[in-house]
PyMOL CGO cylinders between C-alpha atoms (Angstrom):
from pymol import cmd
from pymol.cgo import CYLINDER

trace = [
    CYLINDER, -13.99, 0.12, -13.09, -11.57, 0.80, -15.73, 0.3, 1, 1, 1, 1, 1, 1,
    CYLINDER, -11.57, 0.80, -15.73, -7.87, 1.66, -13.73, 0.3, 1, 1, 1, 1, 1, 1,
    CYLINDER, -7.87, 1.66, -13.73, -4.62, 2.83, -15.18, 0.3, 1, 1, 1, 1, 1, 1,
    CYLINDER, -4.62, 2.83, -15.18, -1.37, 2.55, -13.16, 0.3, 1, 1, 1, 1, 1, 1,
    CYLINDER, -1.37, 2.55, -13.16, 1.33, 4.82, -13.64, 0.3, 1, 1, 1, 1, 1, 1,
    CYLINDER, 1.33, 4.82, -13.64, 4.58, 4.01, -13.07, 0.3, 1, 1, 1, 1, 1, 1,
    CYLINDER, 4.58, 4.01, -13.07, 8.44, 6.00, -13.01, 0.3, 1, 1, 1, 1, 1, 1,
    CYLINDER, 8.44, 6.00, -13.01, 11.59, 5.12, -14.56, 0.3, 1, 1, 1, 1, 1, 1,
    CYLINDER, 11.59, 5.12, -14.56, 12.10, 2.22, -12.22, 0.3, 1, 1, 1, 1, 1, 1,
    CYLINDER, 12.10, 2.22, -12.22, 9.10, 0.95, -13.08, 0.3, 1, 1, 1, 1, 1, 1,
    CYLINDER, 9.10, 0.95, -13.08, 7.44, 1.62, -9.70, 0.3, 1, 1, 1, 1, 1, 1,
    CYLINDER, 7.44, 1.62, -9.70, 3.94, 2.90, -9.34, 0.3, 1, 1, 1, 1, 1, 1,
    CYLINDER, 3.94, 2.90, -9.34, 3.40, 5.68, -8.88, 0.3, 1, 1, 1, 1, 1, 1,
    CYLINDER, 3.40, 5.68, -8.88, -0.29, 6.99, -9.30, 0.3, 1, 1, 1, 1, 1, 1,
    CYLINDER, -0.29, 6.99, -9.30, -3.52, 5.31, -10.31, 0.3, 1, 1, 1, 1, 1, 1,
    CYLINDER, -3.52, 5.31, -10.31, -6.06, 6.81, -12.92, 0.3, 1, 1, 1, 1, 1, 1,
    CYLINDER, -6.06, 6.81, -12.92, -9.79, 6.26, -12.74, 0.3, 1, 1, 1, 1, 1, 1,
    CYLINDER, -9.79, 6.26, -12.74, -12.66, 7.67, -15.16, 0.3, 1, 1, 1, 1, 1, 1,
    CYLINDER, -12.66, 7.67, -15.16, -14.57, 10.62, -13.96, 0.3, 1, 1, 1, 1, 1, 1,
    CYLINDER, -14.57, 10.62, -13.96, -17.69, 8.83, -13.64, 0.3, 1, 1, 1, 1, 1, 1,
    CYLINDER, -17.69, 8.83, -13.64, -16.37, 6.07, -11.39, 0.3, 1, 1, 1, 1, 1, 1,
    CYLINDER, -16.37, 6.07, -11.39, -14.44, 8.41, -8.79, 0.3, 1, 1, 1, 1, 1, 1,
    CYLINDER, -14.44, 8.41, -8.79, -17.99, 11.03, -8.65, 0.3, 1, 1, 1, 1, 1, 1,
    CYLINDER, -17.99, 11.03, -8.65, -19.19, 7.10, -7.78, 0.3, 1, 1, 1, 1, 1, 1,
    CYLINDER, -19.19, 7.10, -7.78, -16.46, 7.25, -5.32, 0.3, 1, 1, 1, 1, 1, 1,
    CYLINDER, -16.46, 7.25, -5.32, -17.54, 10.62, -3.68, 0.3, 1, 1, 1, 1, 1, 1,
    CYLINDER, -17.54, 10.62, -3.68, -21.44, 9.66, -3.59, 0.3, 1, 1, 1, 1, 1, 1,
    CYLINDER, -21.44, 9.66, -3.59, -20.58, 6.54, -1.45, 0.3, 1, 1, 1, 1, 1, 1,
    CYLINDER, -20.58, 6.54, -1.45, -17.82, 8.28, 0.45, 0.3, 1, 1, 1, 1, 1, 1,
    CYLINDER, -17.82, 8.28, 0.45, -18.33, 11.93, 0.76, 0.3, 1, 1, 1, 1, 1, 1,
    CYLINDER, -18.33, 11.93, 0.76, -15.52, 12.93, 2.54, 0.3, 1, 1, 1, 1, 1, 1,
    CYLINDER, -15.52, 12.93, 2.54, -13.22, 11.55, 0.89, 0.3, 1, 1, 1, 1, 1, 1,
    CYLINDER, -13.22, 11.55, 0.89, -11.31, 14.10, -0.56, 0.3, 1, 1, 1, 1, 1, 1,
    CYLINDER, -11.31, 14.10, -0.56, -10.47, 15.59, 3.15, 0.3, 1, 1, 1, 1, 1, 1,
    CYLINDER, -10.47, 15.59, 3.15, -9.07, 12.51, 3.77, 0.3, 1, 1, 1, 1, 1, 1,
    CYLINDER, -9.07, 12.51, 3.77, -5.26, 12.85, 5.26, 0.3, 1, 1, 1, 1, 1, 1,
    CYLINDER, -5.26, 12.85, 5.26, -3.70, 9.52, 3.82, 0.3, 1, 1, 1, 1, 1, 1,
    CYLINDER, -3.70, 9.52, 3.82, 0.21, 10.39, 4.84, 0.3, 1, 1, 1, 1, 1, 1,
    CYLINDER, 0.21, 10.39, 4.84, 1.53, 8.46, 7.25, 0.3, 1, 1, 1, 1, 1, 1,
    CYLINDER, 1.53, 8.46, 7.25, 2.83, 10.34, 10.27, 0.3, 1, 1, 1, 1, 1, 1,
    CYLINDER, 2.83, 10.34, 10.27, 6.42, 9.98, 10.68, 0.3, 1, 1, 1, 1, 1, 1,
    CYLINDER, 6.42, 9.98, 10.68, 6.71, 8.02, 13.49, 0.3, 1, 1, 1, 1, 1, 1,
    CYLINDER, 6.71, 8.02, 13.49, 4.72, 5.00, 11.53, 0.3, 1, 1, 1, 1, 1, 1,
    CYLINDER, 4.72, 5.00, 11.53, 7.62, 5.67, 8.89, 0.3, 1, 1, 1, 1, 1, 1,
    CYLINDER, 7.62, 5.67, 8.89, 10.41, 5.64, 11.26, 0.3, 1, 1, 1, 1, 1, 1,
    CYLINDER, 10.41, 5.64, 11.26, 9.15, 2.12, 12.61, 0.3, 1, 1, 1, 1, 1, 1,
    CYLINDER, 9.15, 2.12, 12.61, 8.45, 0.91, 8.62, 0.3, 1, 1, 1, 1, 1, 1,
    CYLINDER, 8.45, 0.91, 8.62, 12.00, 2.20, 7.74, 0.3, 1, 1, 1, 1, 1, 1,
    CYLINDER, 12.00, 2.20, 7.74, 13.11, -0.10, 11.00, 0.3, 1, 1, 1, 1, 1, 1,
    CYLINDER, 13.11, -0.10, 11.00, 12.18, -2.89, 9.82, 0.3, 1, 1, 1, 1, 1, 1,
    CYLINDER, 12.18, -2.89, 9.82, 12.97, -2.91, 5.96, 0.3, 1, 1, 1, 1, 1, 1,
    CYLINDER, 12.97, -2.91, 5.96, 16.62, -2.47, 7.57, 0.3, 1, 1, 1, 1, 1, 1,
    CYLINDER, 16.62, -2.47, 7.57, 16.23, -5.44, 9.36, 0.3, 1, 1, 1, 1, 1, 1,
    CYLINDER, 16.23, -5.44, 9.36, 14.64, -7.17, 6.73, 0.3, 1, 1, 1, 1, 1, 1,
    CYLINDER, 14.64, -7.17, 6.73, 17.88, -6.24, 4.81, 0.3, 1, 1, 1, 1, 1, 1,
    CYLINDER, 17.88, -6.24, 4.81, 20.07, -6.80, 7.45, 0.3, 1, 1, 1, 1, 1, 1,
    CYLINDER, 20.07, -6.80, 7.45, 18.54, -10.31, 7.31, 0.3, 1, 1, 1, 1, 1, 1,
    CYLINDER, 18.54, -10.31, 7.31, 16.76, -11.83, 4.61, 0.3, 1, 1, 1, 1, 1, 1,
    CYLINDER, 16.76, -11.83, 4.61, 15.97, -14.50, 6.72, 0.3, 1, 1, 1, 1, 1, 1,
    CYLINDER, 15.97, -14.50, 6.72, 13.13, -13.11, 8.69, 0.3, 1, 1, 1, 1, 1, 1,
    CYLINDER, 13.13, -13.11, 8.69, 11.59, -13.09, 5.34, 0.3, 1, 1, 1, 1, 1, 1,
    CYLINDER, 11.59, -13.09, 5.34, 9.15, -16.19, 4.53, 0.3, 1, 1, 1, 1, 1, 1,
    CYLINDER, 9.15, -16.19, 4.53, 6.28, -16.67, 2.64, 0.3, 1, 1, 1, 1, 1, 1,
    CYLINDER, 6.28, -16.67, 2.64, 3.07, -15.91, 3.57, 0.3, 1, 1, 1, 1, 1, 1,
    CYLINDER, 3.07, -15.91, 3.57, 1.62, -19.99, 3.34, 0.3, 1, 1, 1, 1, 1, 1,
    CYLINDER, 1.62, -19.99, 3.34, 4.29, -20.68, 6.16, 0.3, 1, 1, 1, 1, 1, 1,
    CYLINDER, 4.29, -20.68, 6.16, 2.68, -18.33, 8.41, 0.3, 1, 1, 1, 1, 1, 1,
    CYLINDER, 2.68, -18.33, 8.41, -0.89, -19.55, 7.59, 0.3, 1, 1, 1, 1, 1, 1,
    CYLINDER, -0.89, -19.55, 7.59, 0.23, -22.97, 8.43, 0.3, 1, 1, 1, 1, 1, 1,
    CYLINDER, 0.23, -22.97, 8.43, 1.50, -22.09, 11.63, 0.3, 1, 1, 1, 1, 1, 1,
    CYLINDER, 1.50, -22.09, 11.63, -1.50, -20.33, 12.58, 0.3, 1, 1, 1, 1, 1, 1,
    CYLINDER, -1.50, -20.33, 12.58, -3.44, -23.15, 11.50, 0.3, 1, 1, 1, 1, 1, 1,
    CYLINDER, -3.44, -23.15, 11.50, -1.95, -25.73, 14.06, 0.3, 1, 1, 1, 1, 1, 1,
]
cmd.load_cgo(trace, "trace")
């Protein structure tokens, strides 16, 4: 599959390109996909917006993911 990424000003991305033939592969496997309501409500945004304040609030309650494998690991 042969995927372009689109990205603003900031260098962000912004929307993904796919051929024709590989999203009408797309809609054979998954027929419904294009009724498919993939906003999040606002209530999961209001808790995501929560806790990128915190994060920036604190930047210690950031770690890398290996730290948190290793913990689970013990």
């Amino acid at each position: 599959m042969s995927i372009q990424y689109l990205s603003n000003e900031q260098g962000q991305i912004t929307a993904v390109q796919l051929p024709i033939e590989d999203w009408e592969k797309i809609k054979n496997l998954y027929p419904n996909v294009e009724s498919i309501d993939f906003s999040l409500p606002e209530w999961h945004k209001e808790i995501l917006d929560a806790r990128v304040q915190a994060i920036v609030k604190d930047s210690s309650r950031i770690a890398p993911i290996s730290e948190l494998l290793n913990e689970l690991d013990k």
